[in-house]
C-alpha positions as CSV (number, residue, x, y, z in Angstrom):
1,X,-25.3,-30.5,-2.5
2,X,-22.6,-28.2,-3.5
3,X,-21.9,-25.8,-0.7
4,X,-21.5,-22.8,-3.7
5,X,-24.6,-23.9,-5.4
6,X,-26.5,-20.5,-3.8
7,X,-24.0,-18.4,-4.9
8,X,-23.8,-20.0,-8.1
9,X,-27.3,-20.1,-8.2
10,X,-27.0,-15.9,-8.0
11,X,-24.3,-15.8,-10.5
12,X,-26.5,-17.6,-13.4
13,X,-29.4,-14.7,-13.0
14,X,-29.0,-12.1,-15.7
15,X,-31.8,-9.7,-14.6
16,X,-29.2,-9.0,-11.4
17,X,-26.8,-8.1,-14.3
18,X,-29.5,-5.8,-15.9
19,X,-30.7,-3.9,-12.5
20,X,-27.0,-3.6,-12.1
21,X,-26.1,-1.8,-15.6
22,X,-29.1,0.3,-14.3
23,X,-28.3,1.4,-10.7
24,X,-24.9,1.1,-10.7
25,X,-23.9,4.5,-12.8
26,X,-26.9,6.1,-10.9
27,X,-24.6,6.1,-7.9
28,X,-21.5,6.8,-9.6
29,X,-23.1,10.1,-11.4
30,X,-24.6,11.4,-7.9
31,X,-21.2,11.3,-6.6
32,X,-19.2,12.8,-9.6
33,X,-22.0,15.5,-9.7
34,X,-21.2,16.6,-6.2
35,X,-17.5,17.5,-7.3
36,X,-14.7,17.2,-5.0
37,X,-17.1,17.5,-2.2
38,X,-18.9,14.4,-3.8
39,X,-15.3,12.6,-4.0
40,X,-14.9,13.4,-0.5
41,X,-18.3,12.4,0.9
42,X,-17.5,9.2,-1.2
43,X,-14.5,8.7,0.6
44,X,-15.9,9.3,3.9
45,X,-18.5,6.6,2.9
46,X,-15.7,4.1,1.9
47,X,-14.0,4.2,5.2
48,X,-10.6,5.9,3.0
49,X,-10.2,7.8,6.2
50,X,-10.2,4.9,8.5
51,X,-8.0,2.7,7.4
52,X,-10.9,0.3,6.6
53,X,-13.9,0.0,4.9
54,X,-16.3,1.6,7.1
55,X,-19.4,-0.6,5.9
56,X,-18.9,-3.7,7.9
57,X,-18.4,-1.6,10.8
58,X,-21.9,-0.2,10.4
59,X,-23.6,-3.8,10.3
60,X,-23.0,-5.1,13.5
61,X,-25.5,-2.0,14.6
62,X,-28.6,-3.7,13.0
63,X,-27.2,-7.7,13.6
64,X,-26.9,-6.7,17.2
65,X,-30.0,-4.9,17.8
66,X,-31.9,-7.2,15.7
67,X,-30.5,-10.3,17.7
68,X,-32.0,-8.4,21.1
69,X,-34.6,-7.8,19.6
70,X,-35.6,-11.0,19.0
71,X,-34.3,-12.3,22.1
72,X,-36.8,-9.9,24.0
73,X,-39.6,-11.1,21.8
74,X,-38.8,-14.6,22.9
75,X,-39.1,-13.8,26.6
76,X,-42.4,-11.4,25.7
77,X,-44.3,-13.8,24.5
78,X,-43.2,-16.4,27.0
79,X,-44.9,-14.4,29.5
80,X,-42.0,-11.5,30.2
81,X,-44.0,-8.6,29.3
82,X,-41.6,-6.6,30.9
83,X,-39.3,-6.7,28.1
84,X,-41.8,-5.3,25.3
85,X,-39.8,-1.9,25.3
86,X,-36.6,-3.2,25.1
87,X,-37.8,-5.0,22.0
88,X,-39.0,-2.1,20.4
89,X,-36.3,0.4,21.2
90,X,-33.8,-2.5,19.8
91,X,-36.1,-2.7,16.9
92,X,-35.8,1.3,16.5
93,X,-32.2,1.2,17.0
94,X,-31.6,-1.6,14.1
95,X,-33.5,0.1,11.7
96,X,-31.4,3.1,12.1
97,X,-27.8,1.6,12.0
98,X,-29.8,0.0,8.9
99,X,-29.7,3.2,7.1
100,X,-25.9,3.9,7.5
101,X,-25.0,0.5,6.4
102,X,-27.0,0.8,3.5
103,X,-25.3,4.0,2.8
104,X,-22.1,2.7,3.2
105,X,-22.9,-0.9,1.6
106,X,-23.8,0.6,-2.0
107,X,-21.1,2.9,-2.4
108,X,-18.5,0.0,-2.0
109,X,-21.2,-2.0,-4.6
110,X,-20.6,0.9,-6.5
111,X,-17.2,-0.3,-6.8
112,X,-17.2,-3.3,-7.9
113,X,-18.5,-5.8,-11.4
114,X,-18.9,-9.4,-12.4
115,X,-19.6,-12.3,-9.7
116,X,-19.2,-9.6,-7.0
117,X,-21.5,-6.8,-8.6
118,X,-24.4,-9.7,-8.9
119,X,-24.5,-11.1,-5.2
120,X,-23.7,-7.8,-3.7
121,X,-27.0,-6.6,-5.7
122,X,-28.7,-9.4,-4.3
123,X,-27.5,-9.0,-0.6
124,X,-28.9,-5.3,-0.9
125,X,-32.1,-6.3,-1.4
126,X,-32.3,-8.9,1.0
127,X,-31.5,-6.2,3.4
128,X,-33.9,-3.7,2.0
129,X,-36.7,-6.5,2.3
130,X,-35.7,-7.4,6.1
131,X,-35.2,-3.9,6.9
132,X,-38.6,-2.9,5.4
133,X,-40.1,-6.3,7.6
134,X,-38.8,-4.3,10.7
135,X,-39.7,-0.7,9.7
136,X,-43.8,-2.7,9.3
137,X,-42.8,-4.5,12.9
138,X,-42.2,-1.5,14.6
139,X,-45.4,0.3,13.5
140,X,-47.5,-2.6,14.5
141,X,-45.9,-3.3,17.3
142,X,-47.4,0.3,19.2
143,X,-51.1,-1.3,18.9
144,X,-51.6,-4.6,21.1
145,X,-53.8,-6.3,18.3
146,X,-51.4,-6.0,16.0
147,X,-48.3,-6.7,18.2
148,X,-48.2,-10.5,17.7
149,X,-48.0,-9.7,13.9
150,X,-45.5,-7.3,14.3
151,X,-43.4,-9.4,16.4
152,X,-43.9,-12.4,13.9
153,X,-42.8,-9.6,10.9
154,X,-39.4,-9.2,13.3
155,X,-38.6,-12.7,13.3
156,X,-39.2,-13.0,9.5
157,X,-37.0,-9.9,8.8
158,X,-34.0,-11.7,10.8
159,X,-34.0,-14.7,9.1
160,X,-33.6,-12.6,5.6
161,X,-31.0,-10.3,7.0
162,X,-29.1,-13.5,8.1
163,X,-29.2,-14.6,4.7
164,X,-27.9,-11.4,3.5
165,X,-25.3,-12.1,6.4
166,X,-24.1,-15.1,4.6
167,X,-23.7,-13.7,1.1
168,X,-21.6,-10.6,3.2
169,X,-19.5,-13.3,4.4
170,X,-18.8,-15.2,1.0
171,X,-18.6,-11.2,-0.4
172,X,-15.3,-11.1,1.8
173,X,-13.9,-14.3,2.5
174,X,-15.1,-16.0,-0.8
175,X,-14.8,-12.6,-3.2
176,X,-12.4,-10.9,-0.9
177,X,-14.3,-8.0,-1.0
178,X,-13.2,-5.1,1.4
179,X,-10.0,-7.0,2.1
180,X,-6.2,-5.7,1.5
181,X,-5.3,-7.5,-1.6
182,X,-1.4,-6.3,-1.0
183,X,-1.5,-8.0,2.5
184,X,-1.7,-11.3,1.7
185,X,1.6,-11.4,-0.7
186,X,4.1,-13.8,1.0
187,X,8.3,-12.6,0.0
188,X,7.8,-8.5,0.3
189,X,12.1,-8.1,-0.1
190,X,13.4,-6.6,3.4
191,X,17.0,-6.6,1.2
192,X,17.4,-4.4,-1.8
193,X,17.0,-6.3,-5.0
194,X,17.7,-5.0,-8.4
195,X,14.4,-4.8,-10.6
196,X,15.5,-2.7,-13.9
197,X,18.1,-1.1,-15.3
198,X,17.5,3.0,-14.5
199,X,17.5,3.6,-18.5
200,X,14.4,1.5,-18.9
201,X,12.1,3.6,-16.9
202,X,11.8,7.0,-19.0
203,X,10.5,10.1,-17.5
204,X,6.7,10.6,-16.8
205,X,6.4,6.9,-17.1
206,X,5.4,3.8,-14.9
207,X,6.3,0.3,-15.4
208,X,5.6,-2.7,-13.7
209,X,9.0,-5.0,-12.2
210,X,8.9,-8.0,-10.0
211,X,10.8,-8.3,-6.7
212,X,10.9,-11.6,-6.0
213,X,7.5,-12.6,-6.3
214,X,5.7,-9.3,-5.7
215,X,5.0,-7.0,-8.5
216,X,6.3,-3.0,-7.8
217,X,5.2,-0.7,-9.6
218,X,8.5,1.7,-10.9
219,X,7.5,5.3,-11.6
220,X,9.4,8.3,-12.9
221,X,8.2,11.6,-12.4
222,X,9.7,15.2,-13.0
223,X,13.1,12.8,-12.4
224,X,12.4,11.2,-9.3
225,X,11.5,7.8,-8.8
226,X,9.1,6.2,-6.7
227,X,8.1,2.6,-5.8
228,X,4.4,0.7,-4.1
229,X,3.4,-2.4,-4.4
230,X,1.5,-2.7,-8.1
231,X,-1.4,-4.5,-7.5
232,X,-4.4,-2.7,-6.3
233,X,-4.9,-3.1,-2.5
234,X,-9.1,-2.4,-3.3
235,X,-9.9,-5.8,-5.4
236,X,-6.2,-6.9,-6.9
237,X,-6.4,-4.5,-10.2
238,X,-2.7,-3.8,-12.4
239,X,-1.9,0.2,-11.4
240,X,1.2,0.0,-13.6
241,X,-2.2,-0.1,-16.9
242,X,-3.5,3.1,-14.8
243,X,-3.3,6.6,-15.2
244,X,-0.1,8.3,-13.9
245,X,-1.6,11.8,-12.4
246,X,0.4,15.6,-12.3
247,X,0.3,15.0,-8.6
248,X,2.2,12.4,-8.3
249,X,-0.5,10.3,-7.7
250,X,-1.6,7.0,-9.3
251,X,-5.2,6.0,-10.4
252,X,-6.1,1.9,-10.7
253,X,-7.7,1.3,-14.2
254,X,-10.4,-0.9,-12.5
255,X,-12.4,0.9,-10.0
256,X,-10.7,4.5,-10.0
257,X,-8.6,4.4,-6.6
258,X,-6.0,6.9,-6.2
259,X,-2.8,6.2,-4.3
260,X,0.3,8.9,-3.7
261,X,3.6,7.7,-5.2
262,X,5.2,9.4,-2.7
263,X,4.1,7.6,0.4
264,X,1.1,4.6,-1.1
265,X,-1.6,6.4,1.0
266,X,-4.9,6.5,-0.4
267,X,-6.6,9.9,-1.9
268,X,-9.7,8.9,-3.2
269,X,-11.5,5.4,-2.3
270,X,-13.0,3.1,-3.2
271,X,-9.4,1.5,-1.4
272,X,-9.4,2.1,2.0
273,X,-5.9,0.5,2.7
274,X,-2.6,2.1,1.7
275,X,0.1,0.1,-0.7
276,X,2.9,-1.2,0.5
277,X,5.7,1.2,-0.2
278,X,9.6,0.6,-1.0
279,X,12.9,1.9,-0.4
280,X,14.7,2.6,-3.6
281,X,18.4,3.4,-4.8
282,X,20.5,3.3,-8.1
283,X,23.4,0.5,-7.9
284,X,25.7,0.4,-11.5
285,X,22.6,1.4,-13.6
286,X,20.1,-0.7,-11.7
287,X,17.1,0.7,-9.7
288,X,17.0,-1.7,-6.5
289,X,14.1,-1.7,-4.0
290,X,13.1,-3.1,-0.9
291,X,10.0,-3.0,1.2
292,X,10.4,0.4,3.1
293,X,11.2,-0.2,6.6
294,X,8.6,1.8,9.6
């Protein structure tokens, strides 16, 4: 059997496409309703202000209590009664780290489309069914004739959320989701290299010029010019086909990420990592740049 045929199994099933077109503005709306305090609670939920997206942080809070949880079942019904609060409290504990990193989890689904849009829908509700097997455990679990049921509801609930766990993984390290897709571009020029002649870029433009084998994106603004790495560091998209902002900003055509031209940091998510940013001078009519030294 195909080692992909689960994903691919996911891909194949329009009604995810459907719910998708459904939900997916929902969240989007709620956010641009809020104004610039919705853009920044957005952010926030992102991770733009850590560096990192702040969803996979988030998870390890229900994984971890989860796994105790069903480690201190395992010795309850053993014979170690001792351990029945411990199992509960991890239990409580879970289903609250649950409800951040489902906070977090659909505003960066809210960024995304295609393959990825599908099997993050479906590792949502994978989580909302495991997390809703735990929120019925822990309300069973206060009576002792329904405690055995409860417990067995736990044990259930893991084994969903570990399958959730897996399409996570193949989210990142199959879809490379949440990575930095500027990080993993070999030949970022530590030497200045010319990349267009200075009369090619006109004023309040952007273009986009290769440096080696990196793309750079060349912007003019107000008669100064500025240079980051051109493809998107959220999921890969071409800024140069963006919008070039009054504030000497930049926003990605694909999933609305803003970036400063003056120094590639990020203003509004859904990135949460900064793009590369170059060094740049004018040699006999040429704009040269090189990867800006820390």
């Amino acid at each position: 059997m195909s080692q992909n045929n689960p994903i691919d199994l996911i891909e194949k099933q329009e009604w995810l496409g459907k719910v998708a077109d459904a939900v997916q503005p929902l969240i989007l709306d709620a956010f641009k309703a809020g104004g610039e305090a919705g853009q920044q609670l957005k952010n926030i939920l992102h991770g733009t202000w850590l560096g990192h997206p702040l969803h996979p942080v988030l998870t390890d809070i229900p994984v971890g209590a989860w796994s105790l949880a069903a480690i201190f079942d395992t010795l309850e019904l053993t014979g170690s009664k001792k351990y029945k609060k411990a199992a509960d409290v991890s239990v409580a504990v879970g289903l609250v780290g649950a409800l951040g990193s489902a906070v977090t989890g659909l505003t960066d689904w809210s960024g995304t489309d295609g393959k990825k849009r599908k099997i993050g829908l479906m590792h949502a509700m994978l989580n909302v069914t495991g997390t809703a097997l735990y929120g019925t455990s822990l309300a069973l679990r206060s009576k002792n004739k329904t405690r055995d049921t409860g417990i067995a509801l736990s044990f259930a609930g893991l084994g969903i959320v570990s399958l959730a766990a897996y399409l996570g993984g193949h989210l990142v390290f199959g879809e490379q989701v949440g990575v930095d897709h500027t990080a993993t571009s070999d030949g970022y020029p530590n030497d200045f290299v010319a990349v267009l002649a200075e009369n090619n870029l006109a004023e309040n433009s952007m273009k986009a010029v290769k440096a080696g084998e990196i793309s750079v994106l060349l912007a003019k603004k107000n008669g100064k010019i500025f240079a980051i790495a051109n493809t998107c560091s959220h999921l890969g998209g071409p800024l140069n086909e963006g919008e070039l902002l009054d504030d000497y900003t930049v926003k990605c055509p694909w999933h609305g990420s803003v970036f400063s031209l003056k120094d590639g940091s990020v203003v509004n998510g859904p990135a949460t990592e900064k793009q590369p940013q170059f060094d740049i001078r004018t040699q006999n009519g040429q704009i040269e740049v090189r990867l800006k030294k820390s």
